[in-house]
N, C-alpha and C positions, 0 to 999 in steps of 0.2 A: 309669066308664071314659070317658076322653074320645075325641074323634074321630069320623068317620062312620062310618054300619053296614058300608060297605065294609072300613074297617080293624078293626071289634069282629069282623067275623066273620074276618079274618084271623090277628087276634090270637087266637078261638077254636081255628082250626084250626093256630095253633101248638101250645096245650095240649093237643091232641088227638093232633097229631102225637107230641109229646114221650109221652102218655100208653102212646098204641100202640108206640111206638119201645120203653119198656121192659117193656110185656108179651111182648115178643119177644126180651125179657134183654138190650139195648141199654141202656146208660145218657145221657140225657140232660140238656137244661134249654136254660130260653130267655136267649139272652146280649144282645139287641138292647138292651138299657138301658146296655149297659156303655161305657164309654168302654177303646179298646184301645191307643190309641196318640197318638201330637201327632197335633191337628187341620193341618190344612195351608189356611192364610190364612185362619186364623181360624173354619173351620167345620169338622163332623164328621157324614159322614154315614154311618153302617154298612150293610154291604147282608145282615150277618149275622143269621140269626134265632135261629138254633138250634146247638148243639153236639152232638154226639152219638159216643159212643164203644162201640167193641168190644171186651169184656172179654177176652174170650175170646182175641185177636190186637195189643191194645194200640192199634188202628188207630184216628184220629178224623179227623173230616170237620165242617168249621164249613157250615152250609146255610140256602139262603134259600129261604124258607117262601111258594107262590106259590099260591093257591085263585079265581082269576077266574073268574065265571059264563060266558063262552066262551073258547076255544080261541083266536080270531083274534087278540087286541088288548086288550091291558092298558097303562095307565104302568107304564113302572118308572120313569122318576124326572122330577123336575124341580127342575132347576137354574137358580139367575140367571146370564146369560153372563160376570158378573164370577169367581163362584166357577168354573163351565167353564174360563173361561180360567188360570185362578190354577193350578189340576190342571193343564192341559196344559204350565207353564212348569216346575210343579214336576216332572214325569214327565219331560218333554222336554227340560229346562234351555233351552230357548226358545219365546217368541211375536212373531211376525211384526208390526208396527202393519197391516197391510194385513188379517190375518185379524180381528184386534177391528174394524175397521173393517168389514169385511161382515158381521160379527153384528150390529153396531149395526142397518146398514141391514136384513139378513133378519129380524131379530126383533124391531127396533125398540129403543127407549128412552123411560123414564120421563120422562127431561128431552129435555123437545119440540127445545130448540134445541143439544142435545149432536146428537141425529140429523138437524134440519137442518142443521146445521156439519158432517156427513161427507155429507150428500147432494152441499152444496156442495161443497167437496174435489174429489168427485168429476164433477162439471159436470150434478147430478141436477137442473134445475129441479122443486123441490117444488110448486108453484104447475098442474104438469102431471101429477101422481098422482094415482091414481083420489081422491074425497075419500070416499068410504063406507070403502074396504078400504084402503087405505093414509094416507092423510091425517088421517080420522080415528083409525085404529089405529097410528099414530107409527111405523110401518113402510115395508119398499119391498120389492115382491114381485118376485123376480128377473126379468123382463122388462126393466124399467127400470136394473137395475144393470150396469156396460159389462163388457163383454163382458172385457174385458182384466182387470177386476180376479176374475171370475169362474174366470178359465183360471190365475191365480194362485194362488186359492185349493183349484180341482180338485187343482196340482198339490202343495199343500202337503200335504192331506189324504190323499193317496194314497199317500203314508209310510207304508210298513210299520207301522214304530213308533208313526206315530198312530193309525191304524188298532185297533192294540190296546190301545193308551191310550184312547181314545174308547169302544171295550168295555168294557174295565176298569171306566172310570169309571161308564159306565150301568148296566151288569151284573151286576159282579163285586165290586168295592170302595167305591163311591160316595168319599168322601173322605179314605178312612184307607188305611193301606199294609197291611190285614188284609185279604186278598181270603177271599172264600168262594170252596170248592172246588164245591159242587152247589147246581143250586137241584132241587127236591121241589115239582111241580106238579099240583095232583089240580082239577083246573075242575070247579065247584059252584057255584049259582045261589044256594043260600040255607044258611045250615049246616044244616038238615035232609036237606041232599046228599050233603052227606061219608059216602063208604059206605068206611070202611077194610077191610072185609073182601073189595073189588071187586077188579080189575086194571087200576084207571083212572088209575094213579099212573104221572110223567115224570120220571127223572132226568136233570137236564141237568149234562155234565159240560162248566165250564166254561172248563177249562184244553185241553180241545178244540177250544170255542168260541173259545179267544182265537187258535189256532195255525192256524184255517179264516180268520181274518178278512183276511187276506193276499190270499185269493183272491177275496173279493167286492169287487165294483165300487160306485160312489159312484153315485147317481141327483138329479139337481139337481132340482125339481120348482118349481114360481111361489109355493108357499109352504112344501112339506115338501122333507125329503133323506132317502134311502134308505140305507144301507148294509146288505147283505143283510139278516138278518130284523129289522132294527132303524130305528125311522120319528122323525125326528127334525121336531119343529116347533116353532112358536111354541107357549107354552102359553094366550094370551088367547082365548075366543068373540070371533065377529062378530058377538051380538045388542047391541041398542040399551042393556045394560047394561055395555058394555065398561068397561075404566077404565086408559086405558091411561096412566095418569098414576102407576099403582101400580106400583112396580118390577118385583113380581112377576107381573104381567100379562105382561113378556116374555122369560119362566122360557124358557128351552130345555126342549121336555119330549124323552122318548123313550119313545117303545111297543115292545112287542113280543107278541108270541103264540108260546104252542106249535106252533100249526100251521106258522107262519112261521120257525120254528127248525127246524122237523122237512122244511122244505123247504131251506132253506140251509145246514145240518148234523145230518145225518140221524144220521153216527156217531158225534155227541154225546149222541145221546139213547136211552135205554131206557125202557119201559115194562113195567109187570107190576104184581103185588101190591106194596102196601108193603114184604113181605117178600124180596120178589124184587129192588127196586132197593136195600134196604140192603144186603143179601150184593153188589152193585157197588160200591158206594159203600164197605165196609167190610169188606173179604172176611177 
């Protein structure tokens, strides 16, 4: 199996899941290999893991399958700002030039002088950026970005509609119009963790999620942005092995935690036995 131990052990505790989902007469399987629908510009990313159905009531629930060794802070995804953007035009049937222009500058670019060509634009002498954190990292960390294009971009973002689009995308769908209805989070350090017989299992319902996200607020930060329980950054390190010459060094990532959902949509979430969030999820 290829991948890091993070994703084999995820990938175990899918099989696991599926295993236990039908010793408790559930029918399941793992559908993440499947292709479900057109990719949209060119990519496809599913954020589905699993399928699972109720014989019994005919009910099914597509679920993405989350096992982090803590509660605070996981990726869930990372994206190049081209593919982000491509999603928000295709959701929104528009993208502003002023918004790809402040990703360029907040997250940087591969091509040194595509990001110097919008520092200038916007009257950023590059010559005056830190050279460790910005210069060397082909970035510009919001202090330096003017103020005007920054209150443009608060208020583009602040769209309801994008707002759930921006969810959608990290959360829910990644790049297919097949959203998952639940993610199923059980935090385990090692898969000798996984205790299915506990009550340490999260269901997160995420068509709650998407309908809470109206009400939380944008957080601009010098190099992250918040929207409630969701932490968006650059995905490059600052050690001396950066490389920010590789496109995907300036991946938009997005974190999130259980705890951090359970603080900004509390009545998204149940907890209990395995048992107890599938009779939610598939009454």
């Amino acid at each position: 199996m290829r991948g890091s131990k993070a994703n084999k052990k995820g990938f175990k505790f899918e099989s696991d899941l599926i295993a236990h989902a039908i010793s408790l007469d559930y029918l399941s399987e793992q559908v993440d290999t499947h292709m479900f629908c057109e990719s949209i510009g060119d990519t496809s990313r599913d954020k589905i893991d699993l399928q699972i159905s109720n014989p019994r009531t005919n009910s099914v629930a597509s679920i993405s399958a989350k096992c982090p060794s803590n509660t605070s802070s996981i990726q869930m995804s990372s994206f190049t700002i081209d593919r982000q953007l491509r999603y928000f035009e295709y959701r929104l049937k528009k993208q502003p030039g002023f918004f790809r222009d402040f990703m360029t500058l907040y997250f940087g670019d591969a091509d040194r002088k595509v990001w110097e060509e919008v520092n200038k634009k916007y009257s950023i002498d590059v010559s005056m950026l830190d050279p460790r954190n910005e210069l060397r990292r082909q970035r510009t960390l919001l202090p330096n970005i003017p103020q005007s294009l920054i209150d443009k971009v608060k208020a583009h973002v602040d769209d309801p509609d994008f707002k759930r689009v921006f969810l959608e995308m990290h959360l829910i769908s990644g790049f297919t119009d097949r959203p998952a209805d639940y993610q199923i989070w059980h935090p385990a350090k090692r898969e000798e963790d996984f205790d299915f017989s506990g009550d340490n299992f999260y269901l997160v319902d995420l068509e709650t999620m998407k309908s809470l996200a109206d009400s939380w607020k944008w957080e601009f930060g010098k190099s992250t942005i918040n929207l409630g329980p969701l932490n968006w950054k650059v995905r490059g390190g600052g050690g001396d092995a950066c490389t920010p010459s590789d496109q995907s060094y300036h991946n938009a990532q997005c974190f999130s935690g259980i705890s951090k959902i359970q603080k900004f949509a509390s009545d998204a979430i149940t907890k209990g036995t395995l048992k107890e969030i599938l009779e939610v999820a598939l009454p």
